[in-house]
DRENTI-373318 format. One line per field, with one value per atom (N, C-alpha, C): atom name; x, y, z negated; residue number from 1. Coordinates in steps of 0.2 Angstrom, whole numbers, plus 2048, in hexadecimal, padded with zeros to 3 digits. Example, Ala and Ser with C-alpha at 12.3 -4.5 7.8 and 13.67 -1.06 7.14 Angstrom:
// residues 2
a <- N:CA:C:N:CA:C
c1 <- 842:83E:842:840:844:840
c2 <- 7E4:7EA:7F0:7F5:7FB:800
c3 <- 7D9:7D9:7D9:7DD:7DC:7D9
k <- 1:1:1:2:2:2
END
This chain:
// residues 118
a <- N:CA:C:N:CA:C:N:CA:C:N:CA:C:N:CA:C:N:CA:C:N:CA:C:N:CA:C:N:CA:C:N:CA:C:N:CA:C:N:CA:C:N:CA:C:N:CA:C:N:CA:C:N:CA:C:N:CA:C:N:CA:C:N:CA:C:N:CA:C:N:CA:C:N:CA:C:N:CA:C:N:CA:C:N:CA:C:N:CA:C:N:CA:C:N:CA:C:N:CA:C:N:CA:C:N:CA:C:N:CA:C:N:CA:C:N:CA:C:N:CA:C:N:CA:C:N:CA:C:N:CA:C:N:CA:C:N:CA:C:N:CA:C:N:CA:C:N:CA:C:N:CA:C:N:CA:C:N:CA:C:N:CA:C:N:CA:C:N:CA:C:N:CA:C:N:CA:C:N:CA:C:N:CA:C:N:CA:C:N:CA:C:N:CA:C:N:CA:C:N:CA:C:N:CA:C:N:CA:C:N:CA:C:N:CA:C:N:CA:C:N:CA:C:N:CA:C:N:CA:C:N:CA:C:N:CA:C:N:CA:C:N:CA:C:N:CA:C:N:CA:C:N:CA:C:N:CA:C:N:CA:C:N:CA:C:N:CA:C:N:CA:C:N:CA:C:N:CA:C:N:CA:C:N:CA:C:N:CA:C:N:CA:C:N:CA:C:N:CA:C:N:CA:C:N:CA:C:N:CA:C:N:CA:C:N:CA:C:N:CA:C:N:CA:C:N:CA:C:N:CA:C:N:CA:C:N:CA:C:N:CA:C:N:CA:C:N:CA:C:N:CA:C:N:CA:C:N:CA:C:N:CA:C:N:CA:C:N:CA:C:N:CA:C:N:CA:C:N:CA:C:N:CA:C:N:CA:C:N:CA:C:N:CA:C:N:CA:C:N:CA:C:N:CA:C:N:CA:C:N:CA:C
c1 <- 445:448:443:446:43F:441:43B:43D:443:443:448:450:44E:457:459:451:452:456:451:455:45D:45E:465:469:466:46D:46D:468:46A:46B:46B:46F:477:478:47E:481:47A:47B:47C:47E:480:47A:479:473:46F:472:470:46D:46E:46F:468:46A:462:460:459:456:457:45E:45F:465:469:46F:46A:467:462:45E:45C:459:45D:464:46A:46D:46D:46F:46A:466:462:45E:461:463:469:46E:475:476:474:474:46D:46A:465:45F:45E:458:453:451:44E:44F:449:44D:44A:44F:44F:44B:447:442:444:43E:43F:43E:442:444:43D:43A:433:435:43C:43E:445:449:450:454:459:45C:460:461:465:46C:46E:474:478:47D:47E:485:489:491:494:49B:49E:49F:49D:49E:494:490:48A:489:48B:48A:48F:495:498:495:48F:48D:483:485:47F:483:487:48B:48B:48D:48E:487:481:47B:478:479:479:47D:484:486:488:488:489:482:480:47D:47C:482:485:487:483:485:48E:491:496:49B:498:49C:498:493:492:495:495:49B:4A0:4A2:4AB:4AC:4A6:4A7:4A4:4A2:49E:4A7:4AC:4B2:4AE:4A9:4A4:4A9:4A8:4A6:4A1:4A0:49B:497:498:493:48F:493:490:48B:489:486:480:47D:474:476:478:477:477:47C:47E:478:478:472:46A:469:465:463:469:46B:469:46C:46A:465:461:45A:456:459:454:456:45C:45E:45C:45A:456:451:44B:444:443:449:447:443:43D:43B:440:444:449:44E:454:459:457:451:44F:44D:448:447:44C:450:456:45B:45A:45E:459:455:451:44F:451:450:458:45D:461:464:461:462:45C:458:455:457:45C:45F:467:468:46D:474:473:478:47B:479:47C:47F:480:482:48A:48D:494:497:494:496:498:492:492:497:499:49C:4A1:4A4:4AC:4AF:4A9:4AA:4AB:4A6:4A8:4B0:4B1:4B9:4BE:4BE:4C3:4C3:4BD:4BE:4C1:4BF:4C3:4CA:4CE:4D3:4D9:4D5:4DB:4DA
c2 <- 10A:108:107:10A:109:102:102:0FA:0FC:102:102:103:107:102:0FD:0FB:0F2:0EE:0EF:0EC:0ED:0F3:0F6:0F3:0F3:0F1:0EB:0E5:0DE:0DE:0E3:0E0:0E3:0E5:0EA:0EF:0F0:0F7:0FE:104:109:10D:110:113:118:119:11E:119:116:112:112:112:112:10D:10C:107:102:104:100:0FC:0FF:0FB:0F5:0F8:0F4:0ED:0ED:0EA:0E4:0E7:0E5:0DE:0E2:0DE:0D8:0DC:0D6:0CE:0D0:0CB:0C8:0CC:0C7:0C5:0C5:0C0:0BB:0BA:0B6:0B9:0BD:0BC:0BE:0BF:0BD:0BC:0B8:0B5:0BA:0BA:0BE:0BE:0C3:0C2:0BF:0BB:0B7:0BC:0BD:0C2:0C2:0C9:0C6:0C8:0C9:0CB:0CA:0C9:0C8:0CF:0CD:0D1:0D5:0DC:0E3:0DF:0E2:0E1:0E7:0E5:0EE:0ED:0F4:0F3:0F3:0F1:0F0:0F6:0FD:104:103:100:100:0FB:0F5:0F0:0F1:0F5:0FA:100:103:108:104:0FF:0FB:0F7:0F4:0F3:0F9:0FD:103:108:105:109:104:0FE:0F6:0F8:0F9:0FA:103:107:10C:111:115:117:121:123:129:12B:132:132:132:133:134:12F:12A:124:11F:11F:11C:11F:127:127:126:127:122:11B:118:110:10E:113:112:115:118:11C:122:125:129:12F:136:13C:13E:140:141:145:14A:14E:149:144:13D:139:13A:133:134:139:13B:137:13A:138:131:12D:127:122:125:121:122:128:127:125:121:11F:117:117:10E:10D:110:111:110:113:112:10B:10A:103:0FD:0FF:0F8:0FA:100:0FE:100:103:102:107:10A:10E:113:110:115:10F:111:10E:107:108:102:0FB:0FE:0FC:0FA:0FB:0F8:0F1:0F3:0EF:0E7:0E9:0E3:0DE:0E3:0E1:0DD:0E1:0DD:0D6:0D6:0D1:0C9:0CA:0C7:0C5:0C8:0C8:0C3:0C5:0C2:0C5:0CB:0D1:0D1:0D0:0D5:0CE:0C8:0C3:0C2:0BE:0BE:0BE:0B7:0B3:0B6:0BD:0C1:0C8:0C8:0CF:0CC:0C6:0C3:0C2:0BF:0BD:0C4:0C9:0D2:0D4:0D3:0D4:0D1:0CB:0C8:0C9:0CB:0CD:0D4:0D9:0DE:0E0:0DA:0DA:0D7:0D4:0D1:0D6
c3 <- D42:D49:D4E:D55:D5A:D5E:D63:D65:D69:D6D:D72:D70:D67:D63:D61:D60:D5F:D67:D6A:D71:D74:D72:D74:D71:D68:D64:D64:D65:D69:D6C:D72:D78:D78:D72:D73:D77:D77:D7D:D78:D7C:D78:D77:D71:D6D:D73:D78:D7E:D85:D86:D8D:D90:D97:D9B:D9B:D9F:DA0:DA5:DAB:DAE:DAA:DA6:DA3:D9B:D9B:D94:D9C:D9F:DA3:DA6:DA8:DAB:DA5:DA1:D9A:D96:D99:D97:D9C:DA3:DA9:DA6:DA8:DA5:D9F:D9B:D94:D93:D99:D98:D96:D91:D8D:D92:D97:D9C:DA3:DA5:DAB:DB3:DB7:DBC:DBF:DC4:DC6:DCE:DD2:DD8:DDC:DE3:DE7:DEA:DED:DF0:DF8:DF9:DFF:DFF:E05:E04:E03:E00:DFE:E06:E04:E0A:E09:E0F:E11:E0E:E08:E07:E07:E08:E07:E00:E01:DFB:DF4:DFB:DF6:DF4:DF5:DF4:DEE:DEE:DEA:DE3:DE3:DE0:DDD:DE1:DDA:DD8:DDA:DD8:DD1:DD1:DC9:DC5:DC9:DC1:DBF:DC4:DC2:DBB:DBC:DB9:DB4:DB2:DAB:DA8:DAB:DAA:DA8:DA4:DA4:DA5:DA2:DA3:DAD:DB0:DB5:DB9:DB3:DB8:DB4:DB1:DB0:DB6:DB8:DBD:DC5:DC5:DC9:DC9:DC4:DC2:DC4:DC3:DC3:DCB:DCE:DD3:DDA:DD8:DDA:DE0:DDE:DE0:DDB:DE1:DDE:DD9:DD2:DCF:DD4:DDA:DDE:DE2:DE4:DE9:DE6:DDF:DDC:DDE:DE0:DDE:DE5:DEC:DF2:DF2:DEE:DF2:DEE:DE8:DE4:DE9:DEA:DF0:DF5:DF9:DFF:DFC:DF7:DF5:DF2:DEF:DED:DF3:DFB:DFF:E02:E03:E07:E04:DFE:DFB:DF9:DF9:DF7:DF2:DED:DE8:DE5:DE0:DE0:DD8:DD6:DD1:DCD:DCA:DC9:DC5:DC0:DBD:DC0:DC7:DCA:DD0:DD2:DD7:DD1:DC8:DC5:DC7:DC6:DC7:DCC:DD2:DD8:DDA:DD9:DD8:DD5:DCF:DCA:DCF:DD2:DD4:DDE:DDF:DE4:DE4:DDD:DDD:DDB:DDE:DDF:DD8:DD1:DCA:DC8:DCB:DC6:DC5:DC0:DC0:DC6:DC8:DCE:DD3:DD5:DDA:DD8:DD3:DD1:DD3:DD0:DD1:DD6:DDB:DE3:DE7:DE6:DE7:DE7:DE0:DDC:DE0:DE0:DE4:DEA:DED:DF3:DF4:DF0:DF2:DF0:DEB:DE9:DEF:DF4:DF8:E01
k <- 1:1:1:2:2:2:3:3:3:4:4:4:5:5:5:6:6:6:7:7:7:8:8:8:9:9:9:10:10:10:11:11:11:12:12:12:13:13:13:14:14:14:15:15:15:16:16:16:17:17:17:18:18:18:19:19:19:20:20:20:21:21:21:22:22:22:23:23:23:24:24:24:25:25:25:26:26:26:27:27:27:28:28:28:29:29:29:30:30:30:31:31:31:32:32:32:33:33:33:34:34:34:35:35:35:36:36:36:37:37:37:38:38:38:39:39:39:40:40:40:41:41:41:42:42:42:43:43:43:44:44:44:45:45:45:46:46:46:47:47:47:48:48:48:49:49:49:50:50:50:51:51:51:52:52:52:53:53:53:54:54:54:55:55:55:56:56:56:57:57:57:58:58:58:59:59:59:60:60:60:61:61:61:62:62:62:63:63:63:64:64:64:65:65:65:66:66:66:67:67:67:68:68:68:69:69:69:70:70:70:71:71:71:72:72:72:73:73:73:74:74:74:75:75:75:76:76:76:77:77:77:78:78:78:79:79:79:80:80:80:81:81:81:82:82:82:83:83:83:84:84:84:85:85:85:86:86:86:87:87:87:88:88:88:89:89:89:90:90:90:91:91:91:92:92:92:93:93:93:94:94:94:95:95:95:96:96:96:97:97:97:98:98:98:99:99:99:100:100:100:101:101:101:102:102:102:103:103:103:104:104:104:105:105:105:106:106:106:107:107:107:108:108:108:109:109:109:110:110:110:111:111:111:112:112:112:113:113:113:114:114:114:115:115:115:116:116:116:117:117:117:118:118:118
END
């Protein structure tokens, strides 16, 4: 077994998953702790912070287009459009940026959710 199935299969991630859903996972269940913002967070829209959750749990592209309610043709562009708006230099690097923003936690996903259900 390598470190990277060691890691997936404790964090119960699926035998395939990227490095931003392994990264994401391993913020939300604590085993390590977030990093401190070194700038504030982008103001981003709800269809933005939306396919920033599903680059965070999805690792296949067109289940994050699914989850993101993007066209699997739109994801390359919109993914790039948010990569630019927040700085990030690749989707690992946007998980972590997030998690230290604030963006990926319960709190803020269910505060999201409620909001877009009313």
């Amino acid at each position: 077994m390598t470190i990277r199935q060691y890691i997936r299969e404790s964090l119960h991630c699926p035998p395939r998953c990227k490095p931003p859903v392994i990264v994401h996972r391993l913020f939300a269940d604590q085993q390590v702790a977030p990093p401190t913002a070194d700038r504030p967070a982008p103001t981003l829209s709800p269809d933005e912070l939306l396919l920033l959750r599903a680059v965070a749990k999805h690792s296949d592209a067109r289940n994050i287009a699914v989850a993101a309610k993007l066209a699997p043709a739109d994801l390359r562009a919109a993914l790039d459009q948010l990569l630019t708006d927040t700085g990030a230099q690749d989707t690992t690097h946007l998980v972590i940026l997030a998690h230290g923003w604030n963006l990926l936690t319960v709190e803020q996903a269910h505060v999201t959710r409620s909001g877009a259900n009313q």
